[in-house]
C-alpha positions, -999 to 999 in steps of 0.1 A, spaced: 258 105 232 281 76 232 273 49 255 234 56 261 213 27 249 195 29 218 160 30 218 147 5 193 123 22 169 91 8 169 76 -8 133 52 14 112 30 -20 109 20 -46 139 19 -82 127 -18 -81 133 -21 -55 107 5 -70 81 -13 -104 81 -51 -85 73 -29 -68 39 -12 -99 36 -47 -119 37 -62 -94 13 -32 -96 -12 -36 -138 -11 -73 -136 -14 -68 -108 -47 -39 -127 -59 -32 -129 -93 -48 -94 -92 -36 -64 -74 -52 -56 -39 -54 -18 -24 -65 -6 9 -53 20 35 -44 26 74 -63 55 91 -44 62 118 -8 54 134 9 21 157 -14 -5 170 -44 13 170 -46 19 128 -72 8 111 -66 -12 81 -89 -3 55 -95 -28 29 -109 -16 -5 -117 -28 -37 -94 -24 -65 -119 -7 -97 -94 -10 -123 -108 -36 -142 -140 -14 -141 -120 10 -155 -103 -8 -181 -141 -21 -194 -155 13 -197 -127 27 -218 -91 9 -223 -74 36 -240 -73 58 -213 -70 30 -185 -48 0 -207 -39 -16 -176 -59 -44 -157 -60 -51 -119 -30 -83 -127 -9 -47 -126 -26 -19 -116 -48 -5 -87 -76 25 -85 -95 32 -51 -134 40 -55 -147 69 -53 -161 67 -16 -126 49 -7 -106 81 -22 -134 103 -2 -131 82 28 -90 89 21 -92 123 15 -118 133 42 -95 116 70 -64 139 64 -82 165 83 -89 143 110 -71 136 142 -70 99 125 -60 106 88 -48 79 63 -10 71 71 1 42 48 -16 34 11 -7 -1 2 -11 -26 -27 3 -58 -37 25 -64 -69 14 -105 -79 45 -121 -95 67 -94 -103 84 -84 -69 81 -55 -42 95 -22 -55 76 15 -63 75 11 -101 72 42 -125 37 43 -126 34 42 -84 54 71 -85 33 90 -109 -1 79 -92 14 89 -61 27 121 -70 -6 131 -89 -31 118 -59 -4 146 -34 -12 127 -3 12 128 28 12 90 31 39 62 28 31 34 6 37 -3 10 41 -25 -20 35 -61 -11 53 -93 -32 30 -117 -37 37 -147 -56 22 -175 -62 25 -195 -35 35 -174 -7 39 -133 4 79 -128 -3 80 -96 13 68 -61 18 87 -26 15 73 10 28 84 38 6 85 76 21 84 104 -4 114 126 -6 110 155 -33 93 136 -62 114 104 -58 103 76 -32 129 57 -11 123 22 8 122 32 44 116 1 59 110 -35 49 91 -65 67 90 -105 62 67 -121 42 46 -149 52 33 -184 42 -3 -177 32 
């Protein structure tokens, strides 16, 4: 109704939280970091994992032609871990991932790995350059597209 204050919406992400992805995305960089939140607000875990692609990409680069400098896969016991916690009264909210050098933005191939993998999560995409975190941006599915919901600073790292 007009003239009722608006309530300010809290973040998705504390700082607290954005600085352990951001840490993981600076200590992976020029490769791609991966990792999760179980859980919602202050209280999520962040759940860093190790990115397998290069493992991947070793065993058989036809079917896996990207490395981790642009690409992410979860382990198995991560994508259990994942999976398990969506029937939880804790489950996996927010996948993220960091894109080194090219910019923050859900490329093609995030949609398709999203899509295929069906979880009811958002994803961050962190932009990690070389000398500093740019920026990150959350992207919600809606239908088979994904849309930037929200967007947070970047930091000197």
């Amino acid at each position: 109704m007009p003239g009722e204050p608006v309530q300010p919406v809290e973040p998705r992400l504390t700082p607290e939280q954005l600085e352990v992805i951001y840490r993981h995305a600076r200590t992976e960089h020029p490769k791609e970091c991966c990792g999760y939140l179980l859980g919602r607000g202050p209280s999520a875990e962040v759940v860093v994992c190790a990115n397998q692609q290069d493992r991947y990409h070793a065993v058989d680069p036809a079917t896996y032609p990207r490395t981790s400098a642009n690409a992410y896969m979860f382990g198995a016991k991560d994508v259990l871990r994942l999976d398990r916690s969506l029937s939880t009264d804790r489950p996996a909210t927010i996948v993220y991932h960091s894109h080194p050098r090219v910019g923050a933005y859900f490329s093609d191939e995030d949609a398709r790995a999203a899509l295929a993998a069906g979880w009811p999560v958002e994803y961050l995409v962190v932009d990690c350059q070389d000398e500093r975190i740019v920026e990150a941006l959350l992207f919600r599915r809606e239908g088979d597209a994904f849309v930037e919901i929200e967007r947070f600073a970047g930091a000197a790292l």
